[in-house]
C-alpha positions as CSV (number, residue, x, y, z in Angstrom):
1,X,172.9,192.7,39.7
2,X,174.8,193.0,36.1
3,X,173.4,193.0,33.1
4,X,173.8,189.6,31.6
5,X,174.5,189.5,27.7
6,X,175.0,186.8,25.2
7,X,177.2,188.2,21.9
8,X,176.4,186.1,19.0
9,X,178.5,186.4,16.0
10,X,180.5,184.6,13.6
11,X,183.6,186.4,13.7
12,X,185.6,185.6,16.6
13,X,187.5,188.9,16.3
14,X,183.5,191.0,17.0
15,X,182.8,188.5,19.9
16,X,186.1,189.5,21.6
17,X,186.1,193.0,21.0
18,X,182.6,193.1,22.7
19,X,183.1,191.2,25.4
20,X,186.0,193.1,26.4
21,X,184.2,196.5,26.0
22,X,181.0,195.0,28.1
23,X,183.0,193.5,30.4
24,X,185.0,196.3,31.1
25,X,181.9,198.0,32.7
26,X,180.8,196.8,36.2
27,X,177.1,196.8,35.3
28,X,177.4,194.1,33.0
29,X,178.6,190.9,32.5
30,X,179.1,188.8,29.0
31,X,177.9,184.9,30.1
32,X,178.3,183.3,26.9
33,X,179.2,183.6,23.3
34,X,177.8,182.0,19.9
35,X,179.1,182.0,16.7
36,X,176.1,181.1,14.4
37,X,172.4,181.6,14.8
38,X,171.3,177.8,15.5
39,X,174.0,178.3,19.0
40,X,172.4,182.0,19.8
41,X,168.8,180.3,20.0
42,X,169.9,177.7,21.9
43,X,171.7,179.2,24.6
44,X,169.7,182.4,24.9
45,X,166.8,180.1,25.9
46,X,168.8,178.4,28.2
47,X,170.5,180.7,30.1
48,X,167.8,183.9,29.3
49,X,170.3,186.5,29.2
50,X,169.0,190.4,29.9
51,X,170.4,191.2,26.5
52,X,171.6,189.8,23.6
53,X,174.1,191.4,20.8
54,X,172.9,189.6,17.7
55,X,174.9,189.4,14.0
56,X,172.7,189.7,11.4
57,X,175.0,187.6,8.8
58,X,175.9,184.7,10.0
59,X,176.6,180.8,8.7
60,X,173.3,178.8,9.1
61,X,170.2,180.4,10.9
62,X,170.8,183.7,9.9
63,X,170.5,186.5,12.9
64,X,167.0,187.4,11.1
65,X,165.3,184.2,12.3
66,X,167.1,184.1,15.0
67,X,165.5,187.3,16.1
68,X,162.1,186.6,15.0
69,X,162.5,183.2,17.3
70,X,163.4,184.7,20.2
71,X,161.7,188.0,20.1
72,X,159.1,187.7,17.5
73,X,155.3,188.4,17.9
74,X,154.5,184.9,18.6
75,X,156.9,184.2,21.4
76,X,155.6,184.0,24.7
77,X,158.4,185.6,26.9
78,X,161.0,187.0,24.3
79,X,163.8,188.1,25.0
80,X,165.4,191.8,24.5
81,X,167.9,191.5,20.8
82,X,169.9,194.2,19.9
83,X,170.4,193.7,16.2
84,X,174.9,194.4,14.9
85,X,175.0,195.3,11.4
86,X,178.1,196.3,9.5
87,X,175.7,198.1,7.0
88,X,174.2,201.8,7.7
89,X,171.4,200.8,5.5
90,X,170.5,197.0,5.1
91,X,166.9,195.8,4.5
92,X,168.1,192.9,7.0
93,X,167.8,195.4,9.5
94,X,164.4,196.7,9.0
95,X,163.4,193.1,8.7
96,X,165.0,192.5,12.2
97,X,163.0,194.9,13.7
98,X,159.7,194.1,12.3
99,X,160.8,190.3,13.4
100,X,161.2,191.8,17.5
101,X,164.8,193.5,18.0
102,X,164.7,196.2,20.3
103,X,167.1,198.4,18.5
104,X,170.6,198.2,16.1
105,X,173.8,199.2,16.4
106,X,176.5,199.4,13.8
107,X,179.9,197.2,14.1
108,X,182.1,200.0,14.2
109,X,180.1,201.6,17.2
110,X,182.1,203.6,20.2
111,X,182.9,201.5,22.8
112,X,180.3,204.1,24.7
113,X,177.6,204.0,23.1
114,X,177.7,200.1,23.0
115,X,177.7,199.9,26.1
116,X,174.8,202.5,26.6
117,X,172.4,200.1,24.4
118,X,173.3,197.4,26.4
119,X,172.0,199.3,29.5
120,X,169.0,200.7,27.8
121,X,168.1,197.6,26.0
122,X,168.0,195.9,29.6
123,X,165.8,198.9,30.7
124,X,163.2,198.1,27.5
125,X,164.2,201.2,26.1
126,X,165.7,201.0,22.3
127,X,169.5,202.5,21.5
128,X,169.9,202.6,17.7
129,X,173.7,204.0,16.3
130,X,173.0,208.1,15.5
131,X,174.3,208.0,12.4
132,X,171.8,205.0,10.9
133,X,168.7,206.3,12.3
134,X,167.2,209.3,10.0
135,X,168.8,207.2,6.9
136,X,167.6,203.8,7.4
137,X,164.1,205.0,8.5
138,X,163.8,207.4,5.5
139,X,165.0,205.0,2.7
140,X,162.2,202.4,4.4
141,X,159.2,205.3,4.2
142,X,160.2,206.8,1.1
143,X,157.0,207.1,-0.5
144,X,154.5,207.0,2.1
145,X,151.8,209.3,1.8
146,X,151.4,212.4,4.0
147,X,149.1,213.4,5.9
148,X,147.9,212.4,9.7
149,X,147.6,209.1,10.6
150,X,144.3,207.7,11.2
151,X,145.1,207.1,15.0
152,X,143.8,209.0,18.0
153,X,146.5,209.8,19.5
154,X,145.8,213.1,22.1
155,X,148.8,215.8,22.0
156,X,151.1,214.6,24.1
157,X,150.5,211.0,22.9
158,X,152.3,212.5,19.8
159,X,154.9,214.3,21.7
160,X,156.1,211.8,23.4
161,X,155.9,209.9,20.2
162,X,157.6,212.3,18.3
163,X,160.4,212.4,21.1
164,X,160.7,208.7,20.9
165,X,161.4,208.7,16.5
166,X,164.1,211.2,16.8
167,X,165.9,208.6,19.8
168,X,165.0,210.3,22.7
169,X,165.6,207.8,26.2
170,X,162.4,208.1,28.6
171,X,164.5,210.0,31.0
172,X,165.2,212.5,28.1
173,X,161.2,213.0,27.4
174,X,160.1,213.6,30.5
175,X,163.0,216.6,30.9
176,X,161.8,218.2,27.5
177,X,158.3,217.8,28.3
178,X,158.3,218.4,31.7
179,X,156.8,215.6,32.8
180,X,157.0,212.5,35.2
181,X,159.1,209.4,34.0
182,X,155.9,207.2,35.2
183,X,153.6,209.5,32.5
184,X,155.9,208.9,29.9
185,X,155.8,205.0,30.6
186,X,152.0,205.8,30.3
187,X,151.8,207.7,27.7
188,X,154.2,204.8,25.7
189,X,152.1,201.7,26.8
190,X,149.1,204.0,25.7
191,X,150.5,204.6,22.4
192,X,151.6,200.6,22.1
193,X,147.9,200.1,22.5
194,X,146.2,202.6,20.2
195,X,148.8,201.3,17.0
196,X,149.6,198.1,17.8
197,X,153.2,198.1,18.3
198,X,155.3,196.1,21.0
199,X,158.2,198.3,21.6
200,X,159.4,201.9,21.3
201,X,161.7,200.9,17.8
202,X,158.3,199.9,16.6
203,X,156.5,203.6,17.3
204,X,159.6,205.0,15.9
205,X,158.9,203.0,12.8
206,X,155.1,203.9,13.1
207,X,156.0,208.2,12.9
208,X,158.4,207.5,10.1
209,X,156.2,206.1,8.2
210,X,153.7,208.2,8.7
211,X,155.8,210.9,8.0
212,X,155.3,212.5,11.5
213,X,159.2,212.7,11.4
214,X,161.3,214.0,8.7
């Protein structure tokens, strides 16, 4: 079945421009459209899409609480957000993952790799835009102190932890690590466990800022 997405954003321009990307590849399939954050809540909990693209600026309930209510910690079945941004650094962003987005994309992303989040954020996995990732996650762990985290993670805990800061898919790991796809599910819902974090954007956060990643 195709993936079903919801775009949410208030420029009518971005919706478009999406949909006709997403549609354009038969694995998934734009249901519905929102141009504020109050209309993104509502009809992602009505029609629970696989995915949905989520503004971060936008007229109302900003896409911040939007997140946080449909993918936040307390939610019971949340729902997978990828977070649009037109910033490559934006403290709304990092707040948007703390508040449950799976990953973040910026505006001006390739058709491509838009369409590649769309597919991994539907597979759990995160996408975040290259060109943001080593910036963004720097500029929020300047300062941190070094030094090993006071987790037990065993070796290839932190491999596969390492793999998964730097953006690596789960397919990817388990080819550089030469290892099953079902023991680097493990080794991630291990890892989720041991530092108390609900997705894999939320380990990547977790090596940053313990400077496991630089």
């Amino acid at each position: 079945m195709a993936i079903r997405v919801l775009v949410a954003d208030d420029q009518a321009l971005v919706r478009t421009g999406f949909r006709l990307i997403l549609d354009a590849d038969p694995g998934i399939e734009v249901i519905s459209e929102a141009a504020d954050g109050e209309a993104a809540v509502r009809l992602a909990r009505r029609l629970r899409p696989d995915v949905t693209l989520m503004d971060i600026r936008m007229p109302g309930l900003d896409g911040l609480r939007a997140t946080e209510l449909l993918a936040g910690p307390g939610v019971e079945d949340p729902l997978r957000v990828v977070v649009v941004t037109t910033y490559d650094v934006d403290e709304n962003v990092y707040a948007a993952l703390l508040a449950g987005a799976c990953g973040f994309l910026l505006k001006d992303v390739r058709p491509r790799l838009l369409v590649e989040a769309v597919h991994a954020a539907a597979k759990g996995e995160a996408m975040v835009s290259p060109s943001v990732t080593v910036r963004l996650l720097e500029h929020f762990t300047a300062g941190t102190s070094r030094g090993a985290p006071d987790v037990p993670l065993t070796a290839r805990e932190l491999d596969v932890v390492l793999a998964v800061a730097r953006g690596r898919t789960n397919a990817e790991i388990a080819r550089g690590l030469r290892i099953s796809l079902s023991t680097v599910k493990s080794h991630l819902a291990n890892v989720q466990g041991k530092i108390d974090a609900r997705n894999r954007t939320e380990i990547a956060v977790w090596a940053w800022r313990n400077q496991l990643v630089r």
